[in-house]
N, C-alpha and C positions, 0 to 999 in steps of 0.2 A: 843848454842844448836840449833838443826835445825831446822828454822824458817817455813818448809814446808815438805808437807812429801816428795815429789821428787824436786830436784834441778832444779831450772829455767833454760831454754835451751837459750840461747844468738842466736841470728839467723843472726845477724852483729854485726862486729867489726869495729872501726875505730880507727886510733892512735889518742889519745888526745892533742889536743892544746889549754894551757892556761899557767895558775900561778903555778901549782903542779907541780914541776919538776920530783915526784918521779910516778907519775900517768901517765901510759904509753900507758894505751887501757882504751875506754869507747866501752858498748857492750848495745845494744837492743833486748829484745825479741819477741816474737811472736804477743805482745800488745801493742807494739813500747815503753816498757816502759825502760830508758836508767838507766845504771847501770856505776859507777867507776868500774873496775876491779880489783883487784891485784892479783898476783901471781908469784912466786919463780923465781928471778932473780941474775945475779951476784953481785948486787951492795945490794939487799934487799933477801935476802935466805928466809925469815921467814915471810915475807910481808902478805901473805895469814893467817897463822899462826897467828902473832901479831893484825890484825885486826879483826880475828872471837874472840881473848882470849878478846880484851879491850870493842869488842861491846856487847857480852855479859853481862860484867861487868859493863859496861852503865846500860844495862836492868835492871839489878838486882838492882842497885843503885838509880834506877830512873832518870840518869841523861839523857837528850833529845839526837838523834842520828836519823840518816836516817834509813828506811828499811834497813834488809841486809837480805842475802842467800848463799848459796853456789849458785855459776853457771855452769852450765857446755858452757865452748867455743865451736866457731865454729869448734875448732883442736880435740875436743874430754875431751881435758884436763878440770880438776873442777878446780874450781878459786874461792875467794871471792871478794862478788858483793855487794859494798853499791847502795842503789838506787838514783838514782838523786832527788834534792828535789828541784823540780823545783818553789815549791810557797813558799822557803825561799828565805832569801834577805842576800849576803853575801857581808861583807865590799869591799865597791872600794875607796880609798883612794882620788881619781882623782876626782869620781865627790861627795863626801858627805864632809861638814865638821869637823872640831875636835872635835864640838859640838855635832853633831851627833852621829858621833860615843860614844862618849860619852855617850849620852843620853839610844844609847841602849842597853850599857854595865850596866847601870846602873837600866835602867829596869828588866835588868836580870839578875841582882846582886847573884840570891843563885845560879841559874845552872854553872855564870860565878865561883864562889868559887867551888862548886863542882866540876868541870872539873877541876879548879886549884890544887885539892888533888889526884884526881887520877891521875893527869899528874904527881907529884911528886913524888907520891907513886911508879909509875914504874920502871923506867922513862919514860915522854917523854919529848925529847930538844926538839918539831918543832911547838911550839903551835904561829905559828904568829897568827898575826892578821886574814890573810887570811884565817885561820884553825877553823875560827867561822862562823856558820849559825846563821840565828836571824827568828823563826816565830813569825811573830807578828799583833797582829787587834790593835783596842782601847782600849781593856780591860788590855792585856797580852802579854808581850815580854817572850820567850823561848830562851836561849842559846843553839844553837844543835851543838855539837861536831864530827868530822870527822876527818878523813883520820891519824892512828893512826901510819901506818907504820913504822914509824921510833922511836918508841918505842924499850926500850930498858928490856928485857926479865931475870933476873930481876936487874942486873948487868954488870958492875959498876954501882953505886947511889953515892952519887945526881948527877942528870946529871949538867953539866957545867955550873958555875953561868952568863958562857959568852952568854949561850944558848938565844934561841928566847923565848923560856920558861920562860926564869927565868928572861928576860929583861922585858916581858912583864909584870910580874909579879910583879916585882920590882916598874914601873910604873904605875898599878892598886892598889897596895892592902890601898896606903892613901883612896883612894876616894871609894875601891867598896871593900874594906873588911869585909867579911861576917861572923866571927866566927860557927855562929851557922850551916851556911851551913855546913861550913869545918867538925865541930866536927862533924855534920851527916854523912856524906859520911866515915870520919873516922872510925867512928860506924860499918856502913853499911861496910867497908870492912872489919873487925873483923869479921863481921858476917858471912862473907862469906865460910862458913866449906871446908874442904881438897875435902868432898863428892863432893858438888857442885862442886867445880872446876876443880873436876877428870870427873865429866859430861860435863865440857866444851870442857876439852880435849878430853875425844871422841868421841864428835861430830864433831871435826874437820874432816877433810876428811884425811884417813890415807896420802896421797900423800904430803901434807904439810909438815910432817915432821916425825922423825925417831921414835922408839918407846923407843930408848934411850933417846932422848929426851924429850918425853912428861912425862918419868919417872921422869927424872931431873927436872923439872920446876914442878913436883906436890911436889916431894920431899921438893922441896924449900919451896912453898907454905904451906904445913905439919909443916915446920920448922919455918918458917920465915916473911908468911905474919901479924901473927900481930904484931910483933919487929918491919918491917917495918911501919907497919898503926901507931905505937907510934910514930919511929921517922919522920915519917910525920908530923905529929899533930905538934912536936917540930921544924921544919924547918919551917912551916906557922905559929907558933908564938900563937898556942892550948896551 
């Protein structure tokens, strides 16, 4: 739903250089505050699309995520803008250990299960490692989830057991399996009515996508999300 009443105005763009392959512009606005971009491309159509549907669904869920908006670019064009979270810490392999990592996976044991059911729910294959933020003081580790794009809208499922998703997952749920998260979030996406979701959709920016489209993915939802929210629960082992 829209996070503001008018869309943040990007006033530069730069191409981005890092680990995201699929992250192609980061943009700042007029408070130099930096934003990930996305928007309709050949390789990701629905890019804009899939991340206003899954951040929202964050919101609703409770589960932790970056700011986000529509943006409008310097071309004119709207675009989805997660904000950069500059005071999270996200894994670098090179300089922390395996302990470390660890430790703050395990800190955040319910957000990390949470994120692990609606990634299954969808799908999403691309949950590396690299695809997790950590806020954290003395008290409290938060798992914050990002960059959803290649989410798959709502078919084929389950995505591929070869996936970075479902590796990862395979190699957490001994040690940082949550039950009670999972079955929450399960919950919570039952909850989630055809209503709401048909508000999701039109809050998106019509340019994102066809209105045959957003027919078809409510329809689904109407029909099917909570078949699927069961057979989730069944795939994590609810």
């Amino acid at each position: 739903m829209q996070k503001s009443l008018f869309p943040t105005k990007l006033v530069i763009e730069q191409p981005y250089i890092g680990t995201s392959k699929m992250l192609k512009v980061v943009g700042f606005d007029q408070q130099d505050r930096k934003y990930a971009v996305k928007f309709s491309t050949p390789e990701e159509p629905e890019a804009a699309l899939t991340e206003w549907i899954c951040y929202n669904l964050c919101e609703l869920l409770g589960i932790p995520h970056p700011d986000f908006d529509q943006v409008i670019r310097t071309n004119g064009d709207t675009a989805f803008g997660s904000r950069w979270d500059e005071s999270a810490l996200q894994l670098n392999a090179s300089e922390m250990t395996q302990g470390e990592v660890v430790a703050l996976f395990v800190r955040g044991k319910a957000d990390t299960n949470s994120i692990a059911a609606i990634d299954q729910f969808l799908p999403n294959p691309d949950r590396h490692l690299g695809n997790y933020l950590f806020r954290t003081n003395q008290k409290i580790t938060r798992v914050v989830a990002f960059d959803w794009s290649q989410s798959i809208l709502f078919d084929p499922w389950p995505a591929n057991s070869s996936s970075a998703t479902m590796a990862n997952w395979r190699d957490m749920r001994g040690l940082l399996k949550d039950r009670e998260s999972i079955r929450s979030t399960i919950e919570g996406l039952k909850g989630i009515s055809p209503e709401t979701f048909e508000s999701i959709l039109n809050s998106a920016h019509p340019t994102w996508s066809s209105p045959e489209r957003i027919k078809q993915l409510l329809n689904w939802w109407y029909k099917f999300s909570t078949i699927r929210a069961q057979d989730t629960a069944r795939a994590l082992g609810i």
